[in-house]
MIDOPA-577427 format. One line per field, with one value per atom (N, C-alpha, C): residue number from 1; x, z, y. Coordinates in steps of 0.05 Angstrom, whole numbers. Last residue first. Layout:
<pts>
num: (NUM;...);
px: (X;...);
pz: (Z;...);
py: (Y;...);
</pts>
This chain:
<pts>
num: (302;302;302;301;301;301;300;300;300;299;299;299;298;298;298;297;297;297;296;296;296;295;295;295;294;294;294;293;293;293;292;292;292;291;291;291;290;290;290;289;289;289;288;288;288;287;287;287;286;286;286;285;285;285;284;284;284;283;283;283;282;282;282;281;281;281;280;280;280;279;279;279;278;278;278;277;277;277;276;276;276;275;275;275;274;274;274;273;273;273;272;272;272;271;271;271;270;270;270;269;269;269;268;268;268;267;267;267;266;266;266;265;265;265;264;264;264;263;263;263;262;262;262;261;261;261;260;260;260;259;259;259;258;258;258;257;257;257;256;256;256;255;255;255;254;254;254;253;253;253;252;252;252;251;251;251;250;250;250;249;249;249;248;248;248;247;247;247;246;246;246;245;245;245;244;244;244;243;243;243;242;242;242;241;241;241;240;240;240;239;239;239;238;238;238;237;237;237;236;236;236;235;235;235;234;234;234;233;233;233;232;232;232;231;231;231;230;230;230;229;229;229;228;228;228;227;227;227;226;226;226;225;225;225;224;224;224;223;223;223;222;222;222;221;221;221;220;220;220;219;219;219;218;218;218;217;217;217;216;216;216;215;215;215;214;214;214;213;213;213;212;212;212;211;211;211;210;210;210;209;209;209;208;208;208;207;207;207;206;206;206;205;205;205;204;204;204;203;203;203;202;202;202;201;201;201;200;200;200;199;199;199;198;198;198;197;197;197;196;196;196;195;195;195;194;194;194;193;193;193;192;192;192;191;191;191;190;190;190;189;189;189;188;188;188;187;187;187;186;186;186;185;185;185;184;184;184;183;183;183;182;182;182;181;181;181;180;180;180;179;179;179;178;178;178;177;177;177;176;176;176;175;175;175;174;174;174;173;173;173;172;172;172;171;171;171;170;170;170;169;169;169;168;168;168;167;167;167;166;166;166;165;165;165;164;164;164;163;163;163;162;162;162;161;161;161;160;160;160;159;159;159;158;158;158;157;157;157;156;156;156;155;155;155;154;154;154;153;153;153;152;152;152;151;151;151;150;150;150;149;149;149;148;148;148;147;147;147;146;146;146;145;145;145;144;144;144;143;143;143;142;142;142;141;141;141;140;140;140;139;139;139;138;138;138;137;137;137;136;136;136;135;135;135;134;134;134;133;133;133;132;132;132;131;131;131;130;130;130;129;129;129;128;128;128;127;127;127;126;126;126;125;125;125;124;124;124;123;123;123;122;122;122;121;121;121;120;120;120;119;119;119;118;118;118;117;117;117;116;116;116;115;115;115;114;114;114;113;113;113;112;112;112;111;111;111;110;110;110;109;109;109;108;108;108;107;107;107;106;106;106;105;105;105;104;104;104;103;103;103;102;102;102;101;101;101;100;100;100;99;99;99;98;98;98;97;97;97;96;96;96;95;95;95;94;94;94;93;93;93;92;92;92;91;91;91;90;90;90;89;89;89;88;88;88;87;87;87;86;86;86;85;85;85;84;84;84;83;83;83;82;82;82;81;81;81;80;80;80;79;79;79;78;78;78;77;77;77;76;76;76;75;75;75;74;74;74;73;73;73;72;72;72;71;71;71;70;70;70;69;69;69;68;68;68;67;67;67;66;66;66;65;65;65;64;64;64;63;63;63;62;62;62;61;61;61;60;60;60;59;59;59;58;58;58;57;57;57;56;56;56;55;55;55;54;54;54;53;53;53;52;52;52;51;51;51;50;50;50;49;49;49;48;48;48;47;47;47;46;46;46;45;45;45;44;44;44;43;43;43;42;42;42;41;41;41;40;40;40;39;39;39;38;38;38;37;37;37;36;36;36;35;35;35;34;34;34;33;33;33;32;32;32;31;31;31;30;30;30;29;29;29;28;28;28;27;27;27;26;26;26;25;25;25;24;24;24;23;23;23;22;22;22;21;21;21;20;20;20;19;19;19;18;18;18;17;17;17;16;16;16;15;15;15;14;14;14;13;13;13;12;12;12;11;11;11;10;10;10;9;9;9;8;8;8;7;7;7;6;6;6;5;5;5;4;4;4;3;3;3;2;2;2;1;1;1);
px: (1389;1404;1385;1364;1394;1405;1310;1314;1344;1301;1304;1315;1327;1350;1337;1270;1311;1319;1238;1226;1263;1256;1256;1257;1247;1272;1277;1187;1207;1233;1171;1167;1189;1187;1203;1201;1162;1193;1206;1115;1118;1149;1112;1115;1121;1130;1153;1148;1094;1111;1123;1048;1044;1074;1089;1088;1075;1083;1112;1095;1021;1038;1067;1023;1008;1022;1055;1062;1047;1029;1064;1066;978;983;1015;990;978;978;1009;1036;1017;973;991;1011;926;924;966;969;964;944;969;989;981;921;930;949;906;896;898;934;943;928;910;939;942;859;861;893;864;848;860;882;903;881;836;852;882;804;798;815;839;846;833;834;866;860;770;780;814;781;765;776;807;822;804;763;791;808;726;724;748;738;738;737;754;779;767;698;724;741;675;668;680;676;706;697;637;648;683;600;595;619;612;628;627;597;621;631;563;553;575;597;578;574;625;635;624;577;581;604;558;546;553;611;608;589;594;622;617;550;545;576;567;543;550;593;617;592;564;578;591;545;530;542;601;586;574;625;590;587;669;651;618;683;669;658;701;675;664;739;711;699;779;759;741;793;773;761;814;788;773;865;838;819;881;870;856;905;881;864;908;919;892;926;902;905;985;958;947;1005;975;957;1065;1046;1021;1076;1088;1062;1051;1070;1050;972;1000;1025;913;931;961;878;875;894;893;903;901;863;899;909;825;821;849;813;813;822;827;852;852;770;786;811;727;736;759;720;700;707;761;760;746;739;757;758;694;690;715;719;701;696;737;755;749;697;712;738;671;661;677;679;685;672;732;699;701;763;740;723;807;810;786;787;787;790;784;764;763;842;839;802;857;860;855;834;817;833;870;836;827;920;909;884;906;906;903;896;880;878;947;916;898;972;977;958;944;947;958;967;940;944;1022;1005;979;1036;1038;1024;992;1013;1016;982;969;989;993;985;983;1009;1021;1029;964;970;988;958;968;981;923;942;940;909;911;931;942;923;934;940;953;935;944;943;956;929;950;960;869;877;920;851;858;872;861;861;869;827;848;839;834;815;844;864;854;840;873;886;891;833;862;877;784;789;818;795;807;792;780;804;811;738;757;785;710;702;725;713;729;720;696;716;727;639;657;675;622;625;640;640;648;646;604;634;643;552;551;589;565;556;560;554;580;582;510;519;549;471;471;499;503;507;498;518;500;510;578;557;529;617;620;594;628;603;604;641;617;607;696;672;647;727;710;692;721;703;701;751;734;715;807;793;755;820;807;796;808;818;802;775;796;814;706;731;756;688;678;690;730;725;712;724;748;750;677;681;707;680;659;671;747;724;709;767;773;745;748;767;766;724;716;723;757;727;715;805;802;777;805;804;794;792;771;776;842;829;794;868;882;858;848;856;858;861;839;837;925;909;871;931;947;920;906;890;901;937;909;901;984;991;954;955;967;975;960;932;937;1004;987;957;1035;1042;1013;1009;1005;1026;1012;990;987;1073;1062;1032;1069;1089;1073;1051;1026;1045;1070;1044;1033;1114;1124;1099;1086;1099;1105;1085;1059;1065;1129;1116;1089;1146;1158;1134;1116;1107;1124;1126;1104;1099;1197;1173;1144;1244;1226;1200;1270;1288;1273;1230;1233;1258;1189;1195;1214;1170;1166;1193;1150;1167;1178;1115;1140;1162;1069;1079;1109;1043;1066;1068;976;1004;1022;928;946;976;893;893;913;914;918;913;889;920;924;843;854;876;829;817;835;835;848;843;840;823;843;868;876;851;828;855;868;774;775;808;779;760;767;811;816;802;768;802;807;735;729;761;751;736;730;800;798;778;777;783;799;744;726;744;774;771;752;786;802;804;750;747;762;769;748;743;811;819;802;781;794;810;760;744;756;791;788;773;804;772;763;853;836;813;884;890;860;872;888;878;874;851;861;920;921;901;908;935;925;880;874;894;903;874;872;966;949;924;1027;1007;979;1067;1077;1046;1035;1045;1047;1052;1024;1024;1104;1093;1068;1106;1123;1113;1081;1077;1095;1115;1082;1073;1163;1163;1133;1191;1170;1163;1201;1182;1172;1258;1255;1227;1256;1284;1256;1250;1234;1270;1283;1281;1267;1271;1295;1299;1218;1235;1257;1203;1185;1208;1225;1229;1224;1199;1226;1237;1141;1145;1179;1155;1140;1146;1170;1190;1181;1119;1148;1165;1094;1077;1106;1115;1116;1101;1105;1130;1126;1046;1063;1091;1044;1030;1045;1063;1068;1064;1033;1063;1080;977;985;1012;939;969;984;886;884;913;866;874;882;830;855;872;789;806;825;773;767;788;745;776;769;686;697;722);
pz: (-732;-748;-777;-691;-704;-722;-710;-712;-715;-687;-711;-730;-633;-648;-676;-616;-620;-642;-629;-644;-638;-598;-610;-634;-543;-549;-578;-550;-541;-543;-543;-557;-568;-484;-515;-536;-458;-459;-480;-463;-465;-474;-455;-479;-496;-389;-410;-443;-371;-383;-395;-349;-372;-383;-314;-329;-352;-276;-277;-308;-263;-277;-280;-235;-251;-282;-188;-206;-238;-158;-169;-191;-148;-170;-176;-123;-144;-162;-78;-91;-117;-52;-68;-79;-41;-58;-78;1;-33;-50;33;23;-1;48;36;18;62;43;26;113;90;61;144;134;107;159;147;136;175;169;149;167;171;173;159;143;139;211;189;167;239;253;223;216;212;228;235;205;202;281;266;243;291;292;285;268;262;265;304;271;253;344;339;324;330;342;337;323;300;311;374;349;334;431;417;389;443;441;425;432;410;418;478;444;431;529;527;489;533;533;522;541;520;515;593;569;549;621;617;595;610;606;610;628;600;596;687;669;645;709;704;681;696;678;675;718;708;697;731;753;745;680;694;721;629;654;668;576;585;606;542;554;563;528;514;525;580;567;540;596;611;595;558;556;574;563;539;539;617;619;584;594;615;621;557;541;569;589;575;559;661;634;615;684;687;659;734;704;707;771;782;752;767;769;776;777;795;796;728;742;761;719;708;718;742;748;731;743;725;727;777;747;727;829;819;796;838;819;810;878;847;824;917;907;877;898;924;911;877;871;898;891;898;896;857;882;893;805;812;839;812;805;816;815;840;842;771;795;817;742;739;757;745;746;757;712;749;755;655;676;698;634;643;649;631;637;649;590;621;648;542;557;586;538;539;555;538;569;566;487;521;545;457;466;480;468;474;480;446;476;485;389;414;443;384;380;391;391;411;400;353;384;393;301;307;346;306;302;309;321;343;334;273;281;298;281;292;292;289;268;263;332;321;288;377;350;352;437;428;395;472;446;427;519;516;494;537;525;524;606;590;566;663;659;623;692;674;671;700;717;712;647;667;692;586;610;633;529;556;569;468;487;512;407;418;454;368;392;408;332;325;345;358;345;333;397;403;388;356;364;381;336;317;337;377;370;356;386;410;395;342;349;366;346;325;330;393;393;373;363;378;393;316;313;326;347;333;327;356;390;374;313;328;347;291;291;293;338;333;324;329;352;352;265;282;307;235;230;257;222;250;250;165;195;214;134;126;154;163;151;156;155;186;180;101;113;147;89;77;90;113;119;112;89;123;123;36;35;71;7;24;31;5;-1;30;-21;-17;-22;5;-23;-28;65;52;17;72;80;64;57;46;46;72;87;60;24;39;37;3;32;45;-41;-21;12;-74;-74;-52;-76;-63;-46;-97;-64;-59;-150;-133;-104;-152;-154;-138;-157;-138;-130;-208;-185;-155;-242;-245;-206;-249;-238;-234;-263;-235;-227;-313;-292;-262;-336;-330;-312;-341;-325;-317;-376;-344;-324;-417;-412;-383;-429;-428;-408;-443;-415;-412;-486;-471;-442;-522;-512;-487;-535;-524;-501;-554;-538;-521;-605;-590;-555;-624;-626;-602;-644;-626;-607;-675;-654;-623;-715;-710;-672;-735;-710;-699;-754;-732;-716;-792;-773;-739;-832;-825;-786;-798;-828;-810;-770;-780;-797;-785;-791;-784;-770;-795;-800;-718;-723;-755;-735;-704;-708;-792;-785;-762;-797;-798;-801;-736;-755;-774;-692;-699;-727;-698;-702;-705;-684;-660;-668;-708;-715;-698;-704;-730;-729;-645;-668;-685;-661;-639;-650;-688;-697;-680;-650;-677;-692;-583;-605;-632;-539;-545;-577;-519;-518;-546;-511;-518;-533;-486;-506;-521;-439;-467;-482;-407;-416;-444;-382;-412;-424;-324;-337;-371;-323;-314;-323;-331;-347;-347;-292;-318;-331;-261;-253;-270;-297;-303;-286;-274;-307;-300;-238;-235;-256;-265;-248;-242;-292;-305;-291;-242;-262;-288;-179;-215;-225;-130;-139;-168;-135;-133;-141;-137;-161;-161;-84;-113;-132;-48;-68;-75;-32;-52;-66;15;-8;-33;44;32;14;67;44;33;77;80;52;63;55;63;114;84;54;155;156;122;144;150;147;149;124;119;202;177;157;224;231;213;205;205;203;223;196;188;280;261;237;292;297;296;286;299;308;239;259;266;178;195;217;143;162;190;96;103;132;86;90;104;84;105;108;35;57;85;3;5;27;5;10;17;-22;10;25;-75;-61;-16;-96;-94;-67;-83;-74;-71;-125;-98;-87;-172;-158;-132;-175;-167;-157;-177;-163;-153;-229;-217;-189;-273;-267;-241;-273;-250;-245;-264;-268;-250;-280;-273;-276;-295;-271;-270;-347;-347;-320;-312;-328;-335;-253;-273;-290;-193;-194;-234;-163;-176;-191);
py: (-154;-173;-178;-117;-123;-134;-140;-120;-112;-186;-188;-158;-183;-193;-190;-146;-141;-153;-194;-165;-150;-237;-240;-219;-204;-211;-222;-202;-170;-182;-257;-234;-218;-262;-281;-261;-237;-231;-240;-253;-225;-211;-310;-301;-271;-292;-303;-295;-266;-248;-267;-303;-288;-276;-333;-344;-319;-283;-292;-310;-288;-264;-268;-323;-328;-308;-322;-343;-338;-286;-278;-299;-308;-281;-284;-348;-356;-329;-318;-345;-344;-293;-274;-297;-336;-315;-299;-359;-372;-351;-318;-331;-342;-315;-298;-302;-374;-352;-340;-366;-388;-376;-327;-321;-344;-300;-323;-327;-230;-257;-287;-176;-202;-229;-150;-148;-173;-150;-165;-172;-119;-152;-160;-65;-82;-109;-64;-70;-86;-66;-84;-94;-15;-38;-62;23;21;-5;18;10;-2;36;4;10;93;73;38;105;103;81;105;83;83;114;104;82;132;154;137;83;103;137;55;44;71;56;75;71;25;44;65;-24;-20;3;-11;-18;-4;-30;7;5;-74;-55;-25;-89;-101;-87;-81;-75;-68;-107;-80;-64;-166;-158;-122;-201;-176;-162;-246;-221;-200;-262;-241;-238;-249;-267;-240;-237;-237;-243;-251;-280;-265;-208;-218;-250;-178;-166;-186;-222;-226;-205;-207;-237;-235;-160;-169;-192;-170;-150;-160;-195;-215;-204;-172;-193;-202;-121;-119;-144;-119;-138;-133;-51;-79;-92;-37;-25;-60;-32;-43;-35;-27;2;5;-84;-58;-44;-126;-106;-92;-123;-126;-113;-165;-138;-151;-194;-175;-154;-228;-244;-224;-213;-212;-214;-237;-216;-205;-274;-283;-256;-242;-258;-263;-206;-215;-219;-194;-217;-229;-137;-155;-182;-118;-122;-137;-117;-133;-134;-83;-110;-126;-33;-48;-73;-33;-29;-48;-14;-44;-48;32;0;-19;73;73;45;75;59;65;100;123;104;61;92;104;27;18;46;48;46;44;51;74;73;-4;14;33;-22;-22;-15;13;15;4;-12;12;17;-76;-69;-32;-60;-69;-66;-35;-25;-33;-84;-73;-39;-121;-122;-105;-98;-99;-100;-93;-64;-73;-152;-131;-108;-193;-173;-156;-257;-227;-205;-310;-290;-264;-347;-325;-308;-368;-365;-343;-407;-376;-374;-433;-438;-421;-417;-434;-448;-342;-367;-389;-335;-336;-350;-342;-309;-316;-381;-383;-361;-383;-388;-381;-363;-340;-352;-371;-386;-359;-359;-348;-367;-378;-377;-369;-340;-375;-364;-304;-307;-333;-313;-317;-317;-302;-323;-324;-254;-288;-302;-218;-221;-241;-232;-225;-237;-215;-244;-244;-162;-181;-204;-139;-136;-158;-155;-169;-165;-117;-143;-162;-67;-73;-105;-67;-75;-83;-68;-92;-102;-12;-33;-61;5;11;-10;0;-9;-15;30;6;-9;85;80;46;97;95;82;100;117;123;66;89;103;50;40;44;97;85;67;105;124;120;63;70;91;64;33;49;101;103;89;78;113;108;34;39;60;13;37;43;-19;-24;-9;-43;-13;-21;-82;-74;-46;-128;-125;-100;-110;-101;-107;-124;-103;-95;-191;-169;-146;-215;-214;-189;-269;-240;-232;-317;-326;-285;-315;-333;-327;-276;-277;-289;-309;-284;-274;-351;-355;-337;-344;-344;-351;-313;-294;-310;-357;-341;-318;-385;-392;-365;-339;-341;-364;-335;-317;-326;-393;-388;-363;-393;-400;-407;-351;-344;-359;-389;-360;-356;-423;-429;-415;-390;-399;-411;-372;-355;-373;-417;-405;-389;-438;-448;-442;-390;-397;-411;-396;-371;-382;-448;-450;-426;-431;-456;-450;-406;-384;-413;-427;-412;-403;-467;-472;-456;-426;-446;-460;-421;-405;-413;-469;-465;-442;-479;-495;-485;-427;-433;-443;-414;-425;-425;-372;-391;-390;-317;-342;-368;-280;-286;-316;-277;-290;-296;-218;-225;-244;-220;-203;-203;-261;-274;-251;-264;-254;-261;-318;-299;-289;-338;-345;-313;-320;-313;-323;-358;-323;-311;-398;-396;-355;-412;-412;-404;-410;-383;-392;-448;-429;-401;-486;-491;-456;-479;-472;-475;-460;-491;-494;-418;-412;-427;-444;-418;-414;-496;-490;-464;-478;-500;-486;-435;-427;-441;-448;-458;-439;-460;-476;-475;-432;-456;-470;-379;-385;-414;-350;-363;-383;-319;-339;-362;-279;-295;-325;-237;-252;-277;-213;-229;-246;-179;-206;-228;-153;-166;-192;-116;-134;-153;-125;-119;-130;-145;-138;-122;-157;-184;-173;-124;-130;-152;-94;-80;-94;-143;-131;-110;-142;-159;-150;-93;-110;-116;-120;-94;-88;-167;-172;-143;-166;-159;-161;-178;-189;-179;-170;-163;-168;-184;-155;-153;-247;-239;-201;-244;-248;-233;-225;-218;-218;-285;-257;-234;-322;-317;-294;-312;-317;-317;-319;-296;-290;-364;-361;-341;-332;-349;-349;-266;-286;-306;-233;-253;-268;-211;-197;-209;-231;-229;-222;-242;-273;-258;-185;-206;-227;-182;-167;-182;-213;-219;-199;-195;-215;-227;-140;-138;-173;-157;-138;-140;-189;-194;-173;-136;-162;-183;-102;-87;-112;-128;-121;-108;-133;-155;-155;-74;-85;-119;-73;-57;-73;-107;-107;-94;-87;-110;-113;-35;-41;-62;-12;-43;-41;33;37;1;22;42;40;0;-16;-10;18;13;6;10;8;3;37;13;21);
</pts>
């Protein structure tokens, strides 16, 4: 667990800023999803989302008023008149209400942001988001390798959308998915497709129909139309998808591996408003931070 000395949000939001204005600049023509989506990742943001101070601050929408907006929190939170000396009483009274009430809107930008977090980013990556560690931990048994490997292909045309084979193409082709994930994907199943003596035969057997599995010239084999028949299942492809299977536990890292980076781009709107509700939340805490610190100068100059 990421403990409290280690909690450096200023840091963290600049490099969240900096990854996001990169993404805008560099995005051309219907790549502005995909960019972003790269610049944002759930293993990202949980930096800051699976803190225990972040988790706090989803409390604070609901008794935030009560607590903050307190007659009693004013008065112990008024400005000093060394902070403030060229105002009175009512002014810093003022200044102390002005502070609070970014403070308490900045919290519930963060408190906001923080229960998408909780809701919307997958277990595995709250958990430990650090890939090394997560293919570690479920590469472990041959069960539940055979289990990634099915979540794998569910993962991956639920963002993809369904193939049409007659088309050699999907139906309605999202563009979420960043080329590092897909084309990890596609490696590993030509690296599987490599050592089946199966699926050769299969295609053949198909005749004409089986043309749709072939790509270019060289006769390599389209890897989104071999993943869609190992995850449709049909019992003519039955002996395939069973040697497939059989073949997970020598390539259990590698799925693990790309499991995890398809989990990690999940849900793009999400993310997005995860990291808009942190940049915002933390932009408003610093103002009174900045008023502060500009006020503590000039009293100091002058």
């Amino acid at each position: 667990m990421i403990q409290l000395a280690e909690f450096k949000p200023h840091g963290e939001v600049l490099t969240m800023l900096r990854r996001l204005w990169i993404a805008y600049r560099d995005m051309g023509p219907g790549r502005y999803r995909i960019s972003i989506s790269e610049s944002v990742p759930w293993s990202f943001l949980a930096r800051l989302g699976r803190t225990t101070p972040m988790r706090l601050t989803a409390l604070v929408p609901l008794i935030g008023t009560l607590l903050i907006f307190n007659e009693n929190t004013l008065s112990w939170l008024r400005l000093s008149q060394l902070v403030a000396p060229h105002l009175d009483d009512a002014g810093r009274a003022s200044l102390t209400f002005r502070s609070l009430y970014y403070t308490y809107f900045g919290l519930c930008f963060l408190g906001i942001g923080s229960l998408i977090f909780y809701v919307r980013c997958p277990r595995e990556i709250q958990k430990s988001p650090d890939i090394t560690l997560n293919v570690q931990s479920t590469a472990q048994s041959d069960l539940i390798s055979k289990m990634i490997y099915w979540d794998m292909l569910r993962l991956y045309f639920r963002v993809k959308g369904l193939w049409d084979a007659g088309s050699d193409r999907f139906f309605e082709e999202q563009d979420e998915m960043p080329n590092s994930v897909a084309t990890g994907f596609w490696e590993l199943i030509q690296q599987m497709i490599e050592r089946s003596e199966m699926i050769h035969d299969a295609i053949a057997e198909m005749g004409d129909d089986g043309q749709h599995f072939m790509v270019g010239l060289a006769g390599k084999l389209n890897s989104d139309a071999i993943a869609n028949e190992l995850y449709n299942r049909r019992m003519a492809w039955r002996g395939v998808w069973g040697e497939f299977e059989a073949m997970v536990p020598t390539f259990a890292k590698d799925i693990a591996h790309i499991r995890f980076m398809m989990l990690d781009v999940q849900y793009f709107s999400s993310r997005v408003a995860v990291a808009l509700f942190f940049c915002v939340g933390f932009s408003l805490l610093a103002i009174p931070t900045m008023t502060t610190f500009f006020r503590i100068i000039v009293g100091l100059m002058w």
